[in-house]
C-alpha positions in Angstrom: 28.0 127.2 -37.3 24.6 128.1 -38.7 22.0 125.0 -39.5 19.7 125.5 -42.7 16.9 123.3 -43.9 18.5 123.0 -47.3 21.0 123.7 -49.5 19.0 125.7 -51.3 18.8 128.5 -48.2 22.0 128.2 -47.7 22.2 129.5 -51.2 19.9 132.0 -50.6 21.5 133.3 -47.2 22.6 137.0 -47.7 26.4 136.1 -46.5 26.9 132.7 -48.4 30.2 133.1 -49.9 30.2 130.5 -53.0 34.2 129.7 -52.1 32.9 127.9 -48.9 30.5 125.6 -50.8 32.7 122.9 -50.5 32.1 123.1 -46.7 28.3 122.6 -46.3 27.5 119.0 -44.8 24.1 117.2 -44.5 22.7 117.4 -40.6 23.5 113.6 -40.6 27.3 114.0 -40.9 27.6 116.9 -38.3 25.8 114.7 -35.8 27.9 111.5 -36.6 31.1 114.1 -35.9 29.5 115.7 -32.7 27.8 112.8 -31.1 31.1 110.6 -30.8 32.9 109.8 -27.3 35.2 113.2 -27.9 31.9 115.0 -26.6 29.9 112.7 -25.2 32.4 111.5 -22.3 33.9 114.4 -21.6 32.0 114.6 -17.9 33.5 111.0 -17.3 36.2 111.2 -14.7 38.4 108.8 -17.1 37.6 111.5 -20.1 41.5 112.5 -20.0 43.0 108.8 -20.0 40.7 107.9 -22.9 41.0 111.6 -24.8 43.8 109.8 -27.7 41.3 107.6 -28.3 38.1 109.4 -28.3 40.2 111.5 -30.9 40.9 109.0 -33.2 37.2 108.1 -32.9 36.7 111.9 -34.2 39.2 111.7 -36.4 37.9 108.7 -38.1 34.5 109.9 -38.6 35.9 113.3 -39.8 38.2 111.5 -42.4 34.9 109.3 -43.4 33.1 112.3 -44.2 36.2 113.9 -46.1 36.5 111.2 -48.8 33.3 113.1 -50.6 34.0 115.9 -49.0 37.6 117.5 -49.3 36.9 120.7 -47.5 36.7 118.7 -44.3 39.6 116.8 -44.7 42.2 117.0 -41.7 45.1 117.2 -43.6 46.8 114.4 -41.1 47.5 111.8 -44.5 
């Protein structure tokens, strides 16, 4: 994962491949997938019992963010 300070360098970056376009998200949508129970908990001693449903958490989130952006969709419809 590389973090830019805009589209616009990510544009710019030597490597950008213009087929993976679709797959650039805002810093606010990678921290609403990474900042979720799924990560958060995992040093709770519980973490395994509640794992299904820290996924759907993620799952949810990552579906939210899909609707505008297809790329990211989970393919799980």
């Amino acid at each position: 994962m590389n973090l830019f300070r805009s589209e616009e360098h990510i544009r710019n970056w030597g490597r950008f491949d213009p087929a993976t376009k679709e797959g650039i998200l805002p810093l606010e949508d990678l921290v609403r997938l990474f900042s979720g129970n799924l990560f958060r908990r995992r040093l709770d001693q519980d973490y395994v019992s509640h794992s299904r449903e820290y996924l759907g958490e993620w799952l949810a989130a990552l579906t939210e963010i899909a609707k505008e952006r297809p790329f990211w969709s989970p393919g799980l419809h």
